[in-house]
Steps between C-alpha positions, in 0.01 A plus 500: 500500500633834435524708788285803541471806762213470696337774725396191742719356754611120374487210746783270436458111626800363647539122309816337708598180351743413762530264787651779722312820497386675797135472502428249248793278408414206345143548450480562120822289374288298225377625188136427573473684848679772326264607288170423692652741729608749260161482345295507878739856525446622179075413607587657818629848377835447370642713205847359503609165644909545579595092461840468682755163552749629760416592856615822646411450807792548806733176421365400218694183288643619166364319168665439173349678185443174386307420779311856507391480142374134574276632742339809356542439132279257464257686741501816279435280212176355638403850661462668160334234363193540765542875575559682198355842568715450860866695511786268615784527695800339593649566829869454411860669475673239244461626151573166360144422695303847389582408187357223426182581708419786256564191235225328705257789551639726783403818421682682801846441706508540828858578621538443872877607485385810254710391177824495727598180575467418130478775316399348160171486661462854384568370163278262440251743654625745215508211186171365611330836570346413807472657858741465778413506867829613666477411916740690700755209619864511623756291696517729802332680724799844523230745420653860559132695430245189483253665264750716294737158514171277360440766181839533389489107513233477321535791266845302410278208407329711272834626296575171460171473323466810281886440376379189423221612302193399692231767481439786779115356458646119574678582811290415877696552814399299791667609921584184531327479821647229715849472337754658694349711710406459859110510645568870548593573133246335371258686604685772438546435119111443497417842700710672254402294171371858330881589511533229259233483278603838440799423288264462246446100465197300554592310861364166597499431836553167690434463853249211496544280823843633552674432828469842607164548505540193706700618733305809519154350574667138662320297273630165316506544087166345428317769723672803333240626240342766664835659591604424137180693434579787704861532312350485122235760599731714603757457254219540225434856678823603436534447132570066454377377209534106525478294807650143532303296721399133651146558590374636196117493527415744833867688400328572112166608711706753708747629173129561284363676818799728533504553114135612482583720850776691301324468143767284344296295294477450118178602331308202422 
């Protein structure tokens, strides 16, 4: 599907084909489960539905790109099949791995080390002519000026991208909330989110069940919507365009709310 601006706020599905994954590892590993529950979240509210094959979760286990593409390939080839008015990602860094998920009808990359840990990602982004979600991500937490630190990071991300040739248009940032940053900065990047969206990029935003909303309300990761709620409200407020999410049916409810609160909805 080609990709095309929408005055709505977009609901991505989060599709984890791995054993290992914070809230649902393991769950959706064959083919069939896959796409019944890509196709339950797409009947549910989904716009997008981000299919990823590595676990970032806090000590997660390396895969090969051989083993990556075995899981999401196939996946991505069955997805657009059944959903083929449905935008798909894939959630992955390795460009050996976007590539051929484009091949197999991704129609978005989702970057969670923001084209830097393999920066051809930007150029398959560029060849193919399709959008690039760039999450704020680094090795360490020496921030000298958090927020100022967290732009520059990601506005590095985006040079890599525009050199490449990838399209102002094509480019998404995403805070990265939950990498590298403590409870305290998370919030912080998500009271503060306006300071990003307004380097000028559409920002999707993905907080869903994270461990500091957790921590925050003391709850265990299957009881974390409503706080997830709370955090994609508020980061819609503040300019967000795209929301990654688990619970996509009362999250979709609250983003269409929110939209028709603000009047960011497409004329029907």
């Amino acid at each position: 599907m080609k990709w095309e601006k929408t005055q709505n706020s977009l609901v991505m599905g989060i599709l984890n084909i791995t054993p290992d994954s914070f809230s649902d590892g393991g769950a959706y590993m064959d083919t069939k489960t896959a796409v019944s529950y890509a196709k339950k979240m797409v009947d549910d509210g989904a716009d997008i539905i981000d299919v990823g094959g590595v676990s970032t979760r806090p000590g997660y286990s390396e895969v090969s790109i051989v083993e990556e593409m075995n899981r999401v390939i196939p996946i991505i080839k069955a997805l657009r099949k059944v959903l083929p008015n449905t935008y798909l990602s894939v959630d992955t860094w390795r460009s050996e791995v976007a590539s051929e998920a484009i091949l197999a009808g991704a129609d978005f990359l989702n970057d969670q080390w923001g084209a830097k840990k393999d920066p051809n990602m930007a150029v398959v982004a560029a060849k193919y002519d399709v959008p690039i979600c760039l999450m704020h991500n680094r090795t360490n937490r020496d921030y000298q000026d958090f927020m100022e630190d967290v732009k520059n990071d990601l506005l590095e991300s985006v040079a890599i991208c525009l050199e490449a040739g990838v399209r102002k248009e094509h480019i998404i940032l995403d805070p990265g909330f939950g990498f590298v940053k403590t409870v305290n900065q998370n919030l912080e990047v998500l009271r503060r989110i306006d300071e990003i969206v307004a380097l000028g990029y559409e920002v999707l935003l993905g907080t869903s069940r994270k461990s500091t909303i957790g921590q925050v309300l003391d709850l265990k990761v299957d009881e974390r919507m409503e706080g997830t709620g709370a955090t994609v409200v508020y980061g819609l407020s503040k300019g967000c365009h795209i929301v990654r999410v688990h619970d996509v049916k009362p999250i979709s409810r609250m983003v269409k709310m929110t939209d028709a609160i603000m009047g960011n909805m497409d004329e029907k």
